[in-house]
N, C-alpha and C positions, 0 to 999 in steps of 0.2 A: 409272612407272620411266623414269631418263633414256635415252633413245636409244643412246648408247654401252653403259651397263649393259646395254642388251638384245644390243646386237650383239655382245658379248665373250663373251654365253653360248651365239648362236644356234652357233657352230662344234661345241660341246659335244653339240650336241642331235642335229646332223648326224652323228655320229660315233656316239653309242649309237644311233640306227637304221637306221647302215648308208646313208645317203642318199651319206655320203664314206665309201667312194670308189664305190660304185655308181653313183650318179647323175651327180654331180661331184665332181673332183680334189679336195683342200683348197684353202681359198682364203680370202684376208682380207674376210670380209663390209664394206659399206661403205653398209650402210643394212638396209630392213626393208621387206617387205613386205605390209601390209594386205588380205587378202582378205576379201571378203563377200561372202555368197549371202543372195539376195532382202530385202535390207539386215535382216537379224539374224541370220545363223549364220556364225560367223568361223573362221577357219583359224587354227589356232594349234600353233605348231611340233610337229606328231604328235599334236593330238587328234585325236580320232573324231566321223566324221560318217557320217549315213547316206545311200546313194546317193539316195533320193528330195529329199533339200536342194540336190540339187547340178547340177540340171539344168540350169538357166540360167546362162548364162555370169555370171557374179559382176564383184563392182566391186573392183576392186585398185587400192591407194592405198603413191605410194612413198614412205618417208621418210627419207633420206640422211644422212650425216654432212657436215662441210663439205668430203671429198674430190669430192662433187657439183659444189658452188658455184665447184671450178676448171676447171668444163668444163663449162657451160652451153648446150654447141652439139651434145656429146653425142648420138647417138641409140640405142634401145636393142629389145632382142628379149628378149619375154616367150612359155615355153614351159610347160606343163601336161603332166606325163610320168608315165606307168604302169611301174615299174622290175618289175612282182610279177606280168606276164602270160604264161600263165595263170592261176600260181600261184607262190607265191615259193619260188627253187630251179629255176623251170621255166623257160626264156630262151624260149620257142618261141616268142613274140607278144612279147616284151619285147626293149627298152619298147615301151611303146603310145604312140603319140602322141596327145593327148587337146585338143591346142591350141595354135597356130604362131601367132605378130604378130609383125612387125616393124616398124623405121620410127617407132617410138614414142619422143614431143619430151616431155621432162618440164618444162614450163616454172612450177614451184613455186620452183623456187629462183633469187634476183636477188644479186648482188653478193658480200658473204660471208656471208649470211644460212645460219643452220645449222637441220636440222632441219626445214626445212618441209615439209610434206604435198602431195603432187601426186597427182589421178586421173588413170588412161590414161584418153586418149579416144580410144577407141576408133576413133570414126569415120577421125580422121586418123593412122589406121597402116596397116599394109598386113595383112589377114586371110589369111594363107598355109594354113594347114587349120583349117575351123570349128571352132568348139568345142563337144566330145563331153562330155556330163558320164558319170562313172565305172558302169559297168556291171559290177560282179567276176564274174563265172561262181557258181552255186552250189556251195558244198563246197570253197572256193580261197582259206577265211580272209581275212582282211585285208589291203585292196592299199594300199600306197601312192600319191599323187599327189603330184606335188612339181612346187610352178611357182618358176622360175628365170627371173630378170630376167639376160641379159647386153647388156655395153657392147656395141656394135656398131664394127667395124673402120674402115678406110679405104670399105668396098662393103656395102651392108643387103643379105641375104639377100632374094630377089626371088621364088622361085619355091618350089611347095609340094613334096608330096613324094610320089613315087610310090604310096604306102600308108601306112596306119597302124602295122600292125604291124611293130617291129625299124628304124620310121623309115622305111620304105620301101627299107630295103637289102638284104632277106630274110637277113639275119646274124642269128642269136638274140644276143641280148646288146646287141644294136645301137643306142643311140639318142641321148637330147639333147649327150653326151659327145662323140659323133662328130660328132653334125653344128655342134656349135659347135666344135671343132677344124678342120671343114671349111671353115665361114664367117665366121674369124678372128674370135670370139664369147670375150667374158671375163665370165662369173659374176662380181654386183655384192650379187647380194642373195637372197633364197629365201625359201621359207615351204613347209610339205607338213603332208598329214593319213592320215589313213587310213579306209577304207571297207570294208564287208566285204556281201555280198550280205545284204540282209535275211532271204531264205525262212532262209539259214544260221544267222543271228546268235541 
């Protein structure tokens, strides 16, 4: 499916699960992004995965429209958020933060080249809090995870964050909303699934 096709639907998808405006404002998606865990279990806008696929940090691959190709100098911030902690309705640990990068150079795309494919590499961004794979509590249904690529401002977010839970601001309700608000952060792209405690499922 062409690239645009998909991007015109992902708004849709965010919208019947509640990720807009929970997680983030509405926004004109301006690519896609490819998750994968231990190269064969893939993220795909609100399917279901089980906490044990999800332990290792996965390879995320981004694919842009040609609004990328005019800003190649670009740098960007990839987050991993729990909107549903402890349980969805319950803000007390929500969000969770589950994975902070910043500093991230997507150098896939050259001149006005559209569509190409770039992996984070990891190594040359900045890991601001390791990466937690999804633990739901038992008995707390199905959480979401939503990882959200934002553009990064004039300044990369530099420093981690006090805690996990609510973002480290102890506000229930509190999380990737605020702190990309905080560190002049524009949502470019997304992808989320949902996981539910095994003993529960």
């Amino acid at each position: 499916m062409p690239l645009v096709t998909i991007s015109s639907n992902i708004s849709e998808a965010l919208k019947k699960h509640e990720v807009v405006p929970e997680v983030v404002d509405e926004f004109s998606p301006q690519g896609l992004i490819t998750v994968t865990y231990d190269k064969a279990t893939e993220v795909s806008m609100g399917n279901t995965l089980k906490p044990s696929e999800t332990q290792t940090r996965p390879s995320v691959k981004v694919a842009f429209t040609e609004e990328r190709a005019k800003d190649p100098n670009a740098t960007y911030t990839l987050v991993l958020t729990d909107p549903d902690a402890p349980t969805k309705g319950d803000k007390k640990w929500s969000e969770f933060c589950h994975y902070l990068v910043s500093g991230i150079k997507l150098d896939g795309v050259q001149g006005d080249a559209v569509s190409d494919v770039t992996e984070i590499d990891y190594a040359k961004a900045n890991e601001l809090v390791s990466y937690m794979g999804p633990a739901p509590p038992e008995n707390t249904g199905k959480h979401r995870y939503v990882f959200v690529l934002y553009k990064e401002g004039a300044a990369q977010p530099k420093s981690g964050l006090a805690d996990r839970p609510n973002w480290g601001t102890g506000k229930p309700g509190s999380g990737a909303k605020d702190y990309a608000n905080k560190n002049s952060l524009t949502p470019v792209a997304i992808n989320f699934f949902y996981a539910q405690n095994e003993k529960s499922a």
